[in-house]
LUMMARKOL-580973 format. One record per residue: z, y, x negated of N, C-alpha, C in turn; residue in three letters. Coordinates in steps of 0.2 Angstrom, whole numbers. Example, Ala and Ser with C-alpha at 12.3 -4.5 7.8 and 13.67 -1.06 7.14 Angstrom:
<kolkols>
[[39 -28 -66] [39 -22 -62] [39 -16 -66] "ala"]
[[35 -11 -64] [36 -5 -68] [39 0 -64] "ser"]
</kolkols>
This chain:
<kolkols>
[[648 195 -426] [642 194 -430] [644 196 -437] "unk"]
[[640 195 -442] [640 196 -448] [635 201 -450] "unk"]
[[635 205 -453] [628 210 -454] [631 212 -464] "unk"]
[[625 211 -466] [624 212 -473] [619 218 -474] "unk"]
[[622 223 -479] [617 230 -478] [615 228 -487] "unk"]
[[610 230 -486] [605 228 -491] [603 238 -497] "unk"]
[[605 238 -498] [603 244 -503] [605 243 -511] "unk"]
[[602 250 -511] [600 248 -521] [594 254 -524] "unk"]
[[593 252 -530] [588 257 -532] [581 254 -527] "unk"]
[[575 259 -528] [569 257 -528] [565 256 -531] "unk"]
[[563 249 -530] [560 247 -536] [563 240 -537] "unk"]
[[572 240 -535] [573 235 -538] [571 228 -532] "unk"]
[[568 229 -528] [567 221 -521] [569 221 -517] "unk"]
[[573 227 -514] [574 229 -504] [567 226 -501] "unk"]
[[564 227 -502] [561 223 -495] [557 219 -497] "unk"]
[[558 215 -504] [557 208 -505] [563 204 -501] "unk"]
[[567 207 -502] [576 203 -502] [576 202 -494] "unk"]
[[573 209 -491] [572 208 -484] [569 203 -481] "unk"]
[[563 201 -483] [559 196 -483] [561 187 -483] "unk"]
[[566 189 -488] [568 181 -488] [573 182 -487] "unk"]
[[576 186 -484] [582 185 -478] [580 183 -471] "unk"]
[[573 184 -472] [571 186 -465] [570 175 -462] "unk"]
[[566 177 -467] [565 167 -470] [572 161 -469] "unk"]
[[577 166 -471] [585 163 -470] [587 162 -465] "unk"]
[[585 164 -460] [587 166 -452] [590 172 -450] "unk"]
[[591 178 -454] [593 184 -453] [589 189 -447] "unk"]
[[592 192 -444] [587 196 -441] [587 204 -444] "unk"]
[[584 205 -446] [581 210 -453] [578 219 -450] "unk"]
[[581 223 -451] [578 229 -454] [579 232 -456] "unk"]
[[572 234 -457] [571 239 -463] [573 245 -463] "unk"]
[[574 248 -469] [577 258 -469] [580 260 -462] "unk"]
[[586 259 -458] [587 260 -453] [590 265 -456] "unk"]
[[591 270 -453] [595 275 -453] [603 275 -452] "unk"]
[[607 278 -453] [615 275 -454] [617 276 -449] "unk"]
[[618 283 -445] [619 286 -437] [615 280 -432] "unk"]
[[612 274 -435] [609 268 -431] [614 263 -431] "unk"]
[[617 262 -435] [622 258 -438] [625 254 -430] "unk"]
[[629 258 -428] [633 255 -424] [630 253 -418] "unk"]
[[626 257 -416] [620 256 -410] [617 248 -412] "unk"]
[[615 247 -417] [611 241 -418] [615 234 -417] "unk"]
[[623 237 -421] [627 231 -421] [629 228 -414] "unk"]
[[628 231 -411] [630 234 -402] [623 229 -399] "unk"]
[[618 230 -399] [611 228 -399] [614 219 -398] "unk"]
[[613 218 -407] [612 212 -408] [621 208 -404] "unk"]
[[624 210 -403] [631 207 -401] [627 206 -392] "unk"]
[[625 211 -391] [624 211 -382] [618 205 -381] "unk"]
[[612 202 -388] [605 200 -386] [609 194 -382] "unk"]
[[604 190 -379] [604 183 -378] [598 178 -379] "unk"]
[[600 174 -384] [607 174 -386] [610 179 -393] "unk"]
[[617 181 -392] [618 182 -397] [616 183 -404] "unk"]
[[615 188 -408] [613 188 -414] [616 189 -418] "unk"]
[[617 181 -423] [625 180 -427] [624 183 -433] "unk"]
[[618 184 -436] [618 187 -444] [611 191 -444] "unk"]
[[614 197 -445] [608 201 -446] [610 206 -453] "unk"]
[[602 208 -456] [603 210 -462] [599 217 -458] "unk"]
[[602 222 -463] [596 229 -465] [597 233 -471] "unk"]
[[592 237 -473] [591 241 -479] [596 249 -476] "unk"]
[[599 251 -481] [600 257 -481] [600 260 -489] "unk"]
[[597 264 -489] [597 264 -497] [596 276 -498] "unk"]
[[592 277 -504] [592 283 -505] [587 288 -501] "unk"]
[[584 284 -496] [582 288 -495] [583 292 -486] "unk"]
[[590 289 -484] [596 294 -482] [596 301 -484] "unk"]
[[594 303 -490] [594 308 -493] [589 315 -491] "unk"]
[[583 310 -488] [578 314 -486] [580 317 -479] "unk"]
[[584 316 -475] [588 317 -468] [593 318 -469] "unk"]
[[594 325 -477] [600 327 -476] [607 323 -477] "unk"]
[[606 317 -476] [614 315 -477] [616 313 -483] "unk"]
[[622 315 -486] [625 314 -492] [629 307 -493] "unk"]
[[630 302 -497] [633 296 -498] [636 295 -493] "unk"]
[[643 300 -496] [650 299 -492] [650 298 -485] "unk"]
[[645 302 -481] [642 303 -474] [640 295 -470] "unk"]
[[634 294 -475] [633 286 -474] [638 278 -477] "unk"]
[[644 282 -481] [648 276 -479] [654 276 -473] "unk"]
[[653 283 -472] [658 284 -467] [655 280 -460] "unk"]
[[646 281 -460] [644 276 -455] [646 270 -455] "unk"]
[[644 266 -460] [648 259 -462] [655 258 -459] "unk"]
[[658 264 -464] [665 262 -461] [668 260 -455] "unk"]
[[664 266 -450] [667 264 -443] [662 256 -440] "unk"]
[[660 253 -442] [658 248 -439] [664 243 -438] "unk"]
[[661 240 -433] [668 235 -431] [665 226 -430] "unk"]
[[662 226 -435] [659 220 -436] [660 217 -444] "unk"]
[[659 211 -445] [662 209 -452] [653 211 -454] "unk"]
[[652 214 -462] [650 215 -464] [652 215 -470] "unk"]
[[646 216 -477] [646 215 -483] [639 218 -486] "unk"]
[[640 222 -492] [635 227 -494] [631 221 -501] "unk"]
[[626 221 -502] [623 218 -508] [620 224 -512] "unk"]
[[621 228 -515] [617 232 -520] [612 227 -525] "unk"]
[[606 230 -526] [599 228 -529] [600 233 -535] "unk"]
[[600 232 -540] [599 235 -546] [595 231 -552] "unk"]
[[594 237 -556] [587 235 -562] [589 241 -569] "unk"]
[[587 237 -574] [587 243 -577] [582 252 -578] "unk"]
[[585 253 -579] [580 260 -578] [573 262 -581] "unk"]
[[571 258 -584] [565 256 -591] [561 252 -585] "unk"]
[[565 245 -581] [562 243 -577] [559 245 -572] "unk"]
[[563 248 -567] [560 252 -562] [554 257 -562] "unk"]
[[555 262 -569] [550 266 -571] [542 264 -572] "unk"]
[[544 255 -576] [538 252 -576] [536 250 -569] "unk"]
[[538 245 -565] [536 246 -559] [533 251 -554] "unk"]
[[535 255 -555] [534 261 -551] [525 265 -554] "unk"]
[[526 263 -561] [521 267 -565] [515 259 -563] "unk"]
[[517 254 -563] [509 250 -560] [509 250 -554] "unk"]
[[513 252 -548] [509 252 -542] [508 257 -541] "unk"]
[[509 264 -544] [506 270 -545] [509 273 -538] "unk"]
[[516 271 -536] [519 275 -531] [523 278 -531] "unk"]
[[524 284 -527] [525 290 -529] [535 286 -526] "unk"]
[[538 289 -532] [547 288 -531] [548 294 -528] "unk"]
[[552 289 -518] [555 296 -515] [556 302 -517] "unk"]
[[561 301 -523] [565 306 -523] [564 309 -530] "unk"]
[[559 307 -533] [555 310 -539] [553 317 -537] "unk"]
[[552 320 -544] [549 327 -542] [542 328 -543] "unk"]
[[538 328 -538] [531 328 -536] [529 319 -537] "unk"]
[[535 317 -535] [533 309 -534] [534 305 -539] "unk"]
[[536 308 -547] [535 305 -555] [542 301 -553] "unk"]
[[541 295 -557] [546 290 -556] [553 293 -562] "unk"]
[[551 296 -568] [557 299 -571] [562 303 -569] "unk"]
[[560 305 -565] [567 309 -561] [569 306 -557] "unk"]
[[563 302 -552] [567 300 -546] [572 295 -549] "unk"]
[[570 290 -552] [574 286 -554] [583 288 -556] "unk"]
[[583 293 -561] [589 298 -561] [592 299 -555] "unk"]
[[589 304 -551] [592 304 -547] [595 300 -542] "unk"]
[[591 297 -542] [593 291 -537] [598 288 -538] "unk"]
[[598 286 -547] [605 284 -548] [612 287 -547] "unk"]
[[610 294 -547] [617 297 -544] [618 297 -538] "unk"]
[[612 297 -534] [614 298 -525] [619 291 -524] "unk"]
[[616 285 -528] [617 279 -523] [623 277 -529] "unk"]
[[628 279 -534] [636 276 -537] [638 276 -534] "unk"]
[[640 278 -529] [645 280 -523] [646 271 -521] "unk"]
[[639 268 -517] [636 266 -514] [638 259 -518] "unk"]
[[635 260 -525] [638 255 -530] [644 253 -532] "unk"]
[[648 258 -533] [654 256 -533] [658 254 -529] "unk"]
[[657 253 -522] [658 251 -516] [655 243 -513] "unk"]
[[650 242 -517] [646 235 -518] [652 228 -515] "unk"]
[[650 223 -514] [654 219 -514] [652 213 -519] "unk"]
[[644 213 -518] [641 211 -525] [633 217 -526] "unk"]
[[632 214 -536] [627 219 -537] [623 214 -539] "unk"]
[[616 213 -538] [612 209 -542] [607 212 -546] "unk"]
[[607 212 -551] [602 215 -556] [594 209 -557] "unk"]
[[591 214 -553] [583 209 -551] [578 210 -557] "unk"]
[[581 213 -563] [578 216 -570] [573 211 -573] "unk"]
[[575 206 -573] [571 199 -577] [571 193 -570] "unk"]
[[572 196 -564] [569 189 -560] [563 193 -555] "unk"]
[[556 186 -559] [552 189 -554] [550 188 -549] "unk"]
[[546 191 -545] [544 193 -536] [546 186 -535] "unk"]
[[544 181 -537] [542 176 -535] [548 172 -535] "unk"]
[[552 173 -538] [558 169 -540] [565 173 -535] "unk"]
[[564 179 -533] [569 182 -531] [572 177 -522] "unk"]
[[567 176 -519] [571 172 -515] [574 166 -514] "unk"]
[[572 161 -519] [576 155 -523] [582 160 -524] "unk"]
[[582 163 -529] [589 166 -530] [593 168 -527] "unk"]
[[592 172 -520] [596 175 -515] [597 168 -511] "unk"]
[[592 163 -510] [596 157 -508] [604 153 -511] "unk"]
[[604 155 -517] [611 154 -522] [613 157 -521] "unk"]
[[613 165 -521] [619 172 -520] [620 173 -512] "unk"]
[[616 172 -508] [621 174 -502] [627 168 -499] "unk"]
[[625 162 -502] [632 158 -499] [639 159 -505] "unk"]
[[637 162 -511] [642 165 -514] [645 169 -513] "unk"]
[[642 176 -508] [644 181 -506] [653 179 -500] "unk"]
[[647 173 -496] [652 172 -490] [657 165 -492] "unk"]
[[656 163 -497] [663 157 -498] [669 162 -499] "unk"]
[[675 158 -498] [684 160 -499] [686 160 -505] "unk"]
[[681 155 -509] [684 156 -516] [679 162 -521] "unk"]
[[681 162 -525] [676 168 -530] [672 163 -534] "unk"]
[[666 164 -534] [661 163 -540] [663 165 -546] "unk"]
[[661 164 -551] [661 167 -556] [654 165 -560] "unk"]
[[651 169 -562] [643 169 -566] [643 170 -572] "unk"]
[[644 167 -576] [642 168 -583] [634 167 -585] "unk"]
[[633 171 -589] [626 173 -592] [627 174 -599] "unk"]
[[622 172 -604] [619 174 -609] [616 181 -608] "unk"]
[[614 184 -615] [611 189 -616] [610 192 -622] "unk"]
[[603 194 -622] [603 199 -630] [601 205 -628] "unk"]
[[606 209 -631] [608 215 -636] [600 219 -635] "unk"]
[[597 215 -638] [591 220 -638] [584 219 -633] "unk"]
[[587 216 -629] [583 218 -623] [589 223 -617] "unk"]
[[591 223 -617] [595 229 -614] [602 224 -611] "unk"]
[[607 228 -611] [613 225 -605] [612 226 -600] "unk"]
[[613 219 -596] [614 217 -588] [620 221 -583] "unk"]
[[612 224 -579] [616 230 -577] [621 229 -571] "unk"]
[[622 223 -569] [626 220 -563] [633 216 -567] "unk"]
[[633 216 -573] [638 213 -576] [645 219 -575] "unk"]
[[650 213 -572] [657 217 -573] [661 216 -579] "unk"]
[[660 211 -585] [663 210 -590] [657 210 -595] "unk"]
[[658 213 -600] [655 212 -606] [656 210 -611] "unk"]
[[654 203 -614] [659 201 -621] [653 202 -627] "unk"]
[[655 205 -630] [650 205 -638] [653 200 -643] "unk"]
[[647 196 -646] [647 189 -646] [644 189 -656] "unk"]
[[642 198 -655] [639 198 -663] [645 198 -671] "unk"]
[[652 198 -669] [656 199 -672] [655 189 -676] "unk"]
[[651 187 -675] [652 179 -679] [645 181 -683] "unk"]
[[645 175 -689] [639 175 -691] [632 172 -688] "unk"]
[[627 174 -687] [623 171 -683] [618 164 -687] "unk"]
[[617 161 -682] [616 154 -686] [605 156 -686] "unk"]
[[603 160 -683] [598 162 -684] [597 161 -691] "unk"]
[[598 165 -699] [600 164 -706] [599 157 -706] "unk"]
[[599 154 -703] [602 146 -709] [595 143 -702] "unk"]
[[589 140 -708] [584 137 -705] [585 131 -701] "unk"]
[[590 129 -703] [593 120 -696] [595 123 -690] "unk"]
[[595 130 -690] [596 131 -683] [594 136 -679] "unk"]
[[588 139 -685] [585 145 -682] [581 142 -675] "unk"]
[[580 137 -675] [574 135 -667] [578 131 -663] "unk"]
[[585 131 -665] [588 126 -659] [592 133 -655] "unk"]
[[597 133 -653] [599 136 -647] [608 134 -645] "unk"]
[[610 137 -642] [618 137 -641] [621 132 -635] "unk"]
[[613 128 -634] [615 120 -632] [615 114 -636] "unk"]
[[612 119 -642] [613 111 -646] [619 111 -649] "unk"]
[[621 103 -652] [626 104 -654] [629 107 -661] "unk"]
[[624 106 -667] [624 110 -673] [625 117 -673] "unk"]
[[623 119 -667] [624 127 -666] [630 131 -662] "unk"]
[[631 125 -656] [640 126 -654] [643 123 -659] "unk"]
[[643 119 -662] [649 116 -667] [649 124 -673] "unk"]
[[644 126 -676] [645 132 -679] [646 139 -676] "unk"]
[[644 140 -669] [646 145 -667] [657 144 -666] "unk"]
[[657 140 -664] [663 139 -661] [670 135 -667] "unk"]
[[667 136 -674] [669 135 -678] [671 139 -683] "unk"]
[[670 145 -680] [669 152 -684] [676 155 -684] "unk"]
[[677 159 -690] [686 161 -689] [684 167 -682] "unk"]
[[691 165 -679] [695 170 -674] [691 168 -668] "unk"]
[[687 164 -667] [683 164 -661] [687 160 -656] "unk"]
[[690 154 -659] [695 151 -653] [699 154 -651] "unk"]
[[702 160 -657] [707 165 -652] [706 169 -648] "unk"]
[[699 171 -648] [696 176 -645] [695 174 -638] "unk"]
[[691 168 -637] [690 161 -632] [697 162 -627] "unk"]
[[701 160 -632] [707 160 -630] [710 165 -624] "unk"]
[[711 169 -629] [712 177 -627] [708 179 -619] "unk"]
[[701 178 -621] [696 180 -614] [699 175 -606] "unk"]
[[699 170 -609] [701 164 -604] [705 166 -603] "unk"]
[[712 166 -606] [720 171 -600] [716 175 -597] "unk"]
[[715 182 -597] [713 188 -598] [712 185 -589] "unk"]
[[703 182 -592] [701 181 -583] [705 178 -577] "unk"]
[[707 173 -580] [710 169 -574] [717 175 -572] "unk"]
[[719 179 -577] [725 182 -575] [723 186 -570] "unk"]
[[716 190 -571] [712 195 -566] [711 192 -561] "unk"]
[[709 186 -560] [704 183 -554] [709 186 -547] "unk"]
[[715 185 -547] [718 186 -540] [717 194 -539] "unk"]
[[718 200 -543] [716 206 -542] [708 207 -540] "unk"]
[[704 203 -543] [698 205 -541] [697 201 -534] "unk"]
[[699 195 -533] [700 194 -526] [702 198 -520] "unk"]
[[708 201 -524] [711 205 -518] [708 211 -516] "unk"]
[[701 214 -520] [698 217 -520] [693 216 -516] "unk"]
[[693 209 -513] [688 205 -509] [682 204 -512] "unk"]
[[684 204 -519] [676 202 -522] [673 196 -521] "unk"]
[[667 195 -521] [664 186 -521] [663 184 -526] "unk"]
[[662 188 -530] [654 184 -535] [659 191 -544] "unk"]
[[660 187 -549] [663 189 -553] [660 189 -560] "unk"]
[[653 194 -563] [649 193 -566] [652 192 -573] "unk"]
[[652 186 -580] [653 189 -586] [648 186 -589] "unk"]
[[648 193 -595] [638 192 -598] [640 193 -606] "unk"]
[[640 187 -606] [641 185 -616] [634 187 -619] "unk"]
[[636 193 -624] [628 196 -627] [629 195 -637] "unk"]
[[623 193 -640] [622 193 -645] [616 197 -647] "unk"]
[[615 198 -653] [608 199 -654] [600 200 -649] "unk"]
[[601 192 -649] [593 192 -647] [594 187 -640] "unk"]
[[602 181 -639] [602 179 -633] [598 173 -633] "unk"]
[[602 170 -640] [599 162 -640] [605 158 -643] "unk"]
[[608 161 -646] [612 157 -651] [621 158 -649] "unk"]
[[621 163 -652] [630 166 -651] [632 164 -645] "unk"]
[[629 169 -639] [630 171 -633] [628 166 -630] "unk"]
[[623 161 -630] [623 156 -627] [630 151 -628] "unk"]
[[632 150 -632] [636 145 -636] [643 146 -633] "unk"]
[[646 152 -631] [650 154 -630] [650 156 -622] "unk"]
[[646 157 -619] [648 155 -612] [647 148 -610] "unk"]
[[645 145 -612] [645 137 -612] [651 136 -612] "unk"]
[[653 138 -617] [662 133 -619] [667 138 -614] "unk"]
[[664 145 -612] [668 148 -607] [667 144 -600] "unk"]
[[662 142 -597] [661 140 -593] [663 134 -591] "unk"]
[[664 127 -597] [669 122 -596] [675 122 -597] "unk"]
[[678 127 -600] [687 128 -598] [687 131 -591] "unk"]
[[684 137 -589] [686 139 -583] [684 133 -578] "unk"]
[[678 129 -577] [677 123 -573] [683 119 -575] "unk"]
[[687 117 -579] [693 113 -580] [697 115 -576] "unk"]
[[699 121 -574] [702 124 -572] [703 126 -565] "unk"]
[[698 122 -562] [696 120 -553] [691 127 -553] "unk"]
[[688 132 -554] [686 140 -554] [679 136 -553] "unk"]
[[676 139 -547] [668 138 -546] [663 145 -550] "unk"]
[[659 139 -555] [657 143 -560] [648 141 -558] "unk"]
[[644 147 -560] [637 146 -561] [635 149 -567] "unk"]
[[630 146 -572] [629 149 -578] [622 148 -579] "unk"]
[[618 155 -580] [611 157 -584] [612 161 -590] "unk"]
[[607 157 -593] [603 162 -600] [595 166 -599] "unk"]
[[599 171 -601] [594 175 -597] [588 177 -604] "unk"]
[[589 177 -608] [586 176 -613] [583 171 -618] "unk"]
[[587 166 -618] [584 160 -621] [579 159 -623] "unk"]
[[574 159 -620] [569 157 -620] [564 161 -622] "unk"]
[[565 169 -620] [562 173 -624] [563 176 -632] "unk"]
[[566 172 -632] [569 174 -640] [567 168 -643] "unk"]
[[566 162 -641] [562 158 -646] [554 160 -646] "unk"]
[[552 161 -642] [546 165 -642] [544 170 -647] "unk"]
[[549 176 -647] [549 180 -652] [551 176 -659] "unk"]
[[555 171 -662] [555 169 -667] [549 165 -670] "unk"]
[[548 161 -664] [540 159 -665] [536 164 -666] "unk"]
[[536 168 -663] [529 176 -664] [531 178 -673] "unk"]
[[536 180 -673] [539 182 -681] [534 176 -686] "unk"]
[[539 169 -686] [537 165 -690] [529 164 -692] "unk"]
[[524 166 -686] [518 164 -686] [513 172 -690] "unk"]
[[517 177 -688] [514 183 -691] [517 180 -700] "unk"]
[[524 183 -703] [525 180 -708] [519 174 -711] "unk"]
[[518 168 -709] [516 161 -710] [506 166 -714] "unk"]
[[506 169 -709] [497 170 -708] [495 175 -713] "unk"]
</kolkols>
């Protein structure tokens, strides 16, 4: 059987994520305790018929029972079944808001306040992250949209070839907290300044053609492009699936957009299965439209 352990912050969609796995055909549970681990795997192998993919939550709040990280992946590790961890992550700005509108008290907060627990938690569950096989940062996708999305990333998880994800992003809405590579994309001039391009974006062409015309940027390009594909075998043999790189600029319209694009069709030339979002785009025309209208009035 295959068993996918689902943990992460709280806050950031365990039992949304449960929910549309459950939808996927997984058979699903929730906060199982780790010392349940092998028992359950045992369970599903002996039903009839058989149960070939089963998902469960393990997360921080193993903590409450006493058990440290290390303790809980020692449970994992003796499993003898093929399995694979998703880690759920979010920024920590985001979790605090979430927590603060449902008005629920965070496990492992002190007297329930989300500022601490969040803290905490992030150091109970590194251990757990760094041991991830992939990490999804659920920060800017909402409720609604989180199970479309895990319908992309879990047949990513289980292909032989590596994914790779490139994404856009601005700077000033915070860095993507699931990104394994970070390319800073603010070292060009921003085409924002020049009115012909302040409303267009890193798909159009007047704006790639000036992003990607800038000194040193084809070398840079360059550069990156060896770089990754030189890694890809290392990170494979790490057994990674899913290989995040988050091109950041400013605001996450122009630069950064521009340049994972042009990153995304060399490595697609290159036979590499590539998926690419801008996680920002859209908000950041928004905000320029907001600017221009306050200025105009």
């Amino acid at each position: 059987m295959d068993l996918l352990i689902v943990t992460g912050m709280s806050g950031a969609g365990k039992s949304l994520a449960l929910k549309s796995l459950e939808d996927m055909g997984f058979f699903c549970v929730d906060n199982l305790p780790s010392p349940m681990l092998h028992e359950f795997t045992t369970l599903c192998e002996r039903a009839n018929p058989p149960i070939r993919r089963a998902a469960v939550t393990i997360d921080s709040r193993e903590s409450l029972l006493s058990r440290s990280p290390e303790m809980v992946l020692n449970e994992i590790r003796k499993l003898d079944v093929s399995y694979k961890i998703l880690f759920l992550d979010a920024r920590d700005d985001v979790l605090r808001k979430r927590y603060n509108e449902t008005r629920k008290k965070h496990p492992l907060g002190l007297s329930g306040e989300a500022e601490s627990g969040v803290r905490s938690e992030r150091m109970y569950l590194s251990v757990m992250r760094d041991l991830a096989d992939s990490v999804l940062d659920t920060s800017d996708i909402p409720s609604r949209e989180l199970s479309s999305c895990l319908e992309k990333f879990i047949p990513e998880m289980d292909r032989d070839q590596m994914t790779i994800v490139l994404s856009s992003f601005g700077y000033k809405r915070g860095v993507p907290v699931d990104a394994d590579m970070v390319v800073d994309m603010r070292f060009i001039e921003n085409p924002f300044y020049y009115e012909n391009m302040r409303y267009l974006s890193g798909l159009d062409e007047p704006v790639r053609t000036f992003v990607l015309g800038q000194p040193f940027v084809k070398e840079y390009l360059d550069s990156l492009e060896k770089n990754v594909t030189d890694m890809l075998p290392l990170f494979e043999k790490q057994d990674k699936h899913i290989l995040r790189i988050c091109f950041g600029c400013t605001g996450g319209r122009h630069r950064s957009v521009a340049a994972a694009e042009e990153m995304a069709n060399r490595l697609r030339n290159r036979g590499q299965a590539v998926r690419i979002y801008h996680r920002d785009i859209r908000r950041e025309l928004q905000d320029i439209e907001s600017r221009t209208e306050k200025r105009d009035s």
